[in-house]
C-alpha positions as CSV (number, residue, x, y, z in Angstrom):
1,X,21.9,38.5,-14.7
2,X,19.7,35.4,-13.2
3,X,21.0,32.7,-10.5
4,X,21.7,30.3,-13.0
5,X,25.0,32.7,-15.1
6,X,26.1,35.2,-12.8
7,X,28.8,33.4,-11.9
8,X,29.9,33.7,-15.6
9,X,30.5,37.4,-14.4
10,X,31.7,37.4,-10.7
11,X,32.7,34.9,-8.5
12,X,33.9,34.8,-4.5
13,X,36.2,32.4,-3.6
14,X,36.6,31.6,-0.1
15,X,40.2,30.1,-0.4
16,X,42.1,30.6,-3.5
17,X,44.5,27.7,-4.6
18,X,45.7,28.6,-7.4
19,X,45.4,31.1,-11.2
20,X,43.0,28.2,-12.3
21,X,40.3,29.6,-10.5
22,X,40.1,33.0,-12.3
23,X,37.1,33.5,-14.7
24,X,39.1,34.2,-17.7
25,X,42.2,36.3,-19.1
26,X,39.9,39.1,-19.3
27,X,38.9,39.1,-15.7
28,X,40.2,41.4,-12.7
29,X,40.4,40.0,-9.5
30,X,41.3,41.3,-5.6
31,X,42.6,39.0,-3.2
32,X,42.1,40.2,0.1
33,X,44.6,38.5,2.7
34,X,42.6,39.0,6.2
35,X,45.9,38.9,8.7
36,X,44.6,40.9,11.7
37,X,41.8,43.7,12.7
38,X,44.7,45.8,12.5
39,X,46.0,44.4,9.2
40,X,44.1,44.0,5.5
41,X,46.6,43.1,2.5
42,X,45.1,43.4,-0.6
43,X,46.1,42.1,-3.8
44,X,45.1,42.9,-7.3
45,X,45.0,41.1,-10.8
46,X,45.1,43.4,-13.9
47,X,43.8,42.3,-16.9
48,X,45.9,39.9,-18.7
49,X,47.8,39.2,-15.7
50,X,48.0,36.6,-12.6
51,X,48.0,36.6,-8.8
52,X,51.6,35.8,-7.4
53,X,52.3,32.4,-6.9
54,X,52.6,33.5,-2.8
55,X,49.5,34.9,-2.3
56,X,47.6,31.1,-2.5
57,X,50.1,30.6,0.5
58,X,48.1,32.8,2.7
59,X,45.8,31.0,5.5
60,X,43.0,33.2,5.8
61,X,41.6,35.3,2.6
62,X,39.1,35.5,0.4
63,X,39.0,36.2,-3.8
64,X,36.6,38.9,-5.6
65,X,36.9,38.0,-9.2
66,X,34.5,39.7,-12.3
67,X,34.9,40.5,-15.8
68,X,35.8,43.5,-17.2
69,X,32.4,44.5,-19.1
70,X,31.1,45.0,-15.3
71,X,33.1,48.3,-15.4
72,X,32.9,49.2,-18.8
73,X,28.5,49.8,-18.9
74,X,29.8,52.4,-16.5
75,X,31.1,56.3,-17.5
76,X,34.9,56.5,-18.6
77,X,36.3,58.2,-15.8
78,X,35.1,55.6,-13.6
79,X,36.7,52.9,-15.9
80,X,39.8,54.6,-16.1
81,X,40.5,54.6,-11.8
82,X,39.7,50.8,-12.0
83,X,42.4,50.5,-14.5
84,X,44.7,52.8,-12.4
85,X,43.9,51.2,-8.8
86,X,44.7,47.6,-10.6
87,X,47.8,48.7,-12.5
88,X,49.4,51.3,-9.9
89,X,50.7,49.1,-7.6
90,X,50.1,45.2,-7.6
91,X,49.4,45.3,-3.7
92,X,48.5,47.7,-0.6
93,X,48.0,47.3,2.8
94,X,45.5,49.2,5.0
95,X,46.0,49.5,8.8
96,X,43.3,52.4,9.4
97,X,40.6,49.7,11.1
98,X,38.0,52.1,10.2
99,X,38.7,51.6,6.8
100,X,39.5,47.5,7.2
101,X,36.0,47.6,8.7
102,X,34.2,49.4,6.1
103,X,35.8,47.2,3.2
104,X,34.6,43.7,5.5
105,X,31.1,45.1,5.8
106,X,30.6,46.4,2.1
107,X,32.6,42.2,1.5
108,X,30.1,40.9,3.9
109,X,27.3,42.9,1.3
110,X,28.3,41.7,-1.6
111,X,28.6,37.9,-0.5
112,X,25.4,38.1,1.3
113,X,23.9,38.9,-2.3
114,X,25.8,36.7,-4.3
115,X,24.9,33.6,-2.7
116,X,21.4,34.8,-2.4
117,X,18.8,32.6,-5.0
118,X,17.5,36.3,-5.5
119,X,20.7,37.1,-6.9
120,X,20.6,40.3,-9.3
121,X,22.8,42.0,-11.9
122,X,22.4,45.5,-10.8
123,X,22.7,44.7,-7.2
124,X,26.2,42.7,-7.8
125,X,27.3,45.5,-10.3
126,X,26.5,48.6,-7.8
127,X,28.2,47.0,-4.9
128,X,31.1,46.0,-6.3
129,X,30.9,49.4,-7.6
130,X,31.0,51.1,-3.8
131,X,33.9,48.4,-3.1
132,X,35.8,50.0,-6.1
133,X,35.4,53.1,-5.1
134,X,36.5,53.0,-1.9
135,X,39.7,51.0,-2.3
136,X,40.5,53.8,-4.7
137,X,39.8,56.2,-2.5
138,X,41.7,54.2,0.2
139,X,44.9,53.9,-2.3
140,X,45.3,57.1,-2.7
141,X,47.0,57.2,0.8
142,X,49.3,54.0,-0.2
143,X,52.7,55.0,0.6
144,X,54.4,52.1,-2.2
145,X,56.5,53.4,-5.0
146,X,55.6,52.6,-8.3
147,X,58.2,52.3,-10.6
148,X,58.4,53.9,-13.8
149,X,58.1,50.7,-16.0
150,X,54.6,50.5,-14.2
151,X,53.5,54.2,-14.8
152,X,54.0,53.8,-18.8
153,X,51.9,50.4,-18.4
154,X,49.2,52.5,-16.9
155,X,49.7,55.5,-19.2
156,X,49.2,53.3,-21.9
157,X,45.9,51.2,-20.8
158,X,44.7,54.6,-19.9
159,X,45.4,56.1,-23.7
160,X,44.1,52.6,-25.2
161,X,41.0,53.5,-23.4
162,X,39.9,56.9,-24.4
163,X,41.9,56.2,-27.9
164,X,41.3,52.5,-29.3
165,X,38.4,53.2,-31.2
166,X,40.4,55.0,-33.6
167,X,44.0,54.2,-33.3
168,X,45.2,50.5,-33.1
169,X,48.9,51.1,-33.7
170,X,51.8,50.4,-31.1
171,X,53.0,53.9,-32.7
172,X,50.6,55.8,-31.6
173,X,50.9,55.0,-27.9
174,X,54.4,55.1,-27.7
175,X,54.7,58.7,-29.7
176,X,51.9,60.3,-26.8
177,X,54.0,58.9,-23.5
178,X,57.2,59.7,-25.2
179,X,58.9,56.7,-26.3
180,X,59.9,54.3,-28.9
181,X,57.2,51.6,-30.2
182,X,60.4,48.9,-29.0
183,X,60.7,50.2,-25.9
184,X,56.6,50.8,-25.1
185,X,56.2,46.7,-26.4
186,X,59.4,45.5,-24.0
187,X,57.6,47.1,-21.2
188,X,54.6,45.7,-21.9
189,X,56.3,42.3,-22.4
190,X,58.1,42.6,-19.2
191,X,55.0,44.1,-17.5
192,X,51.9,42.2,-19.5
193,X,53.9,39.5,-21.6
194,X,51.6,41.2,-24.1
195,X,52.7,43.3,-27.2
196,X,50.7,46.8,-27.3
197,X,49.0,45.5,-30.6
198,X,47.7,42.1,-28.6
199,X,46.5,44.6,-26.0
200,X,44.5,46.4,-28.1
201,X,43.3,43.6,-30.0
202,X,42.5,42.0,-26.7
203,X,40.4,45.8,-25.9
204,X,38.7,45.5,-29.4
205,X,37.4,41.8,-29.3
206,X,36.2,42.9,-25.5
207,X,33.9,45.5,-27.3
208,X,32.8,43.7,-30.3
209,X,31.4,40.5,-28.1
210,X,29.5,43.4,-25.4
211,X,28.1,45.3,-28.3
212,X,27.1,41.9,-30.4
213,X,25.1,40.8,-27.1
214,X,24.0,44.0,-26.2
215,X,22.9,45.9,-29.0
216,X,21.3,45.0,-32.3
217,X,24.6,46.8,-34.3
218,X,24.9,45.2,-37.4
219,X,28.6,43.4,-38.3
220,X,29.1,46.2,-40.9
221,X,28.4,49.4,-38.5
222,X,30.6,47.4,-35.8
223,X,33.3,46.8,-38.2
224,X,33.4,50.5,-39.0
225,X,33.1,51.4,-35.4
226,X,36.1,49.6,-34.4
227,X,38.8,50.9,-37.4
228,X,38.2,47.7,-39.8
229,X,38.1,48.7,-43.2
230,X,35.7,46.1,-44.3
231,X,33.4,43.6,-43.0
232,X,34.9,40.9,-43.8
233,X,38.5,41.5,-42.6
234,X,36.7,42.3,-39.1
235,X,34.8,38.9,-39.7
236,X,37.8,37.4,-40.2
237,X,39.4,38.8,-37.2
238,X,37.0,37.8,-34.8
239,X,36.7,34.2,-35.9
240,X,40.8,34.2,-35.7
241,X,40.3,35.0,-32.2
242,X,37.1,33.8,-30.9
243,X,36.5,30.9,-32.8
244,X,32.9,31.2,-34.3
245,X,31.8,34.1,-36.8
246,X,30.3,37.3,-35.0
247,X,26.6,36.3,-36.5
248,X,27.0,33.1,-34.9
249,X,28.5,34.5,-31.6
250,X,25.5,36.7,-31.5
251,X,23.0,33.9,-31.8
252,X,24.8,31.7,-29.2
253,X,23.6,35.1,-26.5
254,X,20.4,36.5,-26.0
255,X,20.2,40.7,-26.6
């Protein structure tokens, strides 16, 4: 990642206004609301979701926002507590001013970097990493109830990781949490205002554009890799969705 397209990837934003301002459906973003030394609300956008209208209310904060594939070059189980600290609870507050101090210096890090003309991939990636992984660790301590509409959402992005590979139907996921398809895709409705099949449409196109730019995978092996049972019906897919074939997707990115 160079100066010139890194904010393709991540952004900080000093004062958010408004959803406008996000990178992309397929970002995740943290608001954090700076109200006192004593006092850090944070805020968090899922994928596929948006910040509450209130939040561009608040007088003093400042916006985190990258995409997805920053997380995903990384092992699974560290994907899968990013997914849980975004989808547990949409907000927590932290009072400890050991830990409010911590998360402003590892901030003060990652902005000193990004606006730096030596700006670098790794470097971006690793801290936002060691701000991850201490909010989760920091969550873990969040006294908010999460409802149970919430915990199938998250036992469901959490199957549709390990699983989506191999099983794209709503059936699936809603036999291994223990409902019925209708009630798994009002849920996600309600929670997403995504069906389970959009979801994991929205999971495979994610992998087909990181694998087309990062690999030299041809459209037939990707086509198998992701469940398609030809290359064409893939091919067909991704246009549907992206707009351009994956050959010509490819050659609009360097690998």
């Amino acid at each position: 990642m160079n100066n010139t397209n890194h904010k393709n990837k991540f952004q900080i934003i000093q004062q958010l206004k408004s959803n406008t301002q996000l990178l992309s459906g397929n970002s995740m973003g943290i608001f954090f609301e700076f109200k006192t030394p004593y006092h850090l609300a944070i805020h968090f956008k899922p994928l596929n979701e948006v910040f509450k209208n209130n939040i561009f209310n608040k007088s003093e904060g400042l916006l985190i926002n990258f995409e997805r594939d920053l997380i995903d070059e990384d092992d699974i189980e560290y994907a899968l507590d990013v997914m849980s600290l975004f989808n547990k609870f949409p907000d927590f507050v932290l009072t400890n001013e050991n830990e409010i101090e911590q998360i402003h210096h590892i901030i003060d890090l990652l902005k000193k970097e990004f606006y730096s003309t030596m700006v670098t991939h790794i470097m971006l990636k690793t801290l936002l990493k060691v701000l991850l992984l201490h909010l989760i660790r920091y969550q873990k301590d969040c006294f908010l109830k999460q409802d149970l509409s919430q915990k199938r959402v998250f036992q469901f992005l959490e199957l549709m990781e390990i699983h989506f590979l191999e099983q794209t139907t709503t059936h699936f996921y809603a036999k291994e949490i223990g409902i019925s398809s209708k009630r798994l895709n009002q849920i996600l409705k309600e929670k997403l205002n995504l069906t389970a099949k959009q979801i994991i449409q929205q999971r495979q196109l994610t992998e087909a554009k990181r694998k087309l730019i990062k690999s030299e995978i041809t459209t037939k092996e990707l086509a198998y890799k992701l469940g398609f049972d030809s290359t064409s019906s893939f091919s067909r897919f991704f246009k549907k969705h992206i707009g351009v074939s994956p050959s010509t997707f490819r050659q609009g990115h360097d690998i």
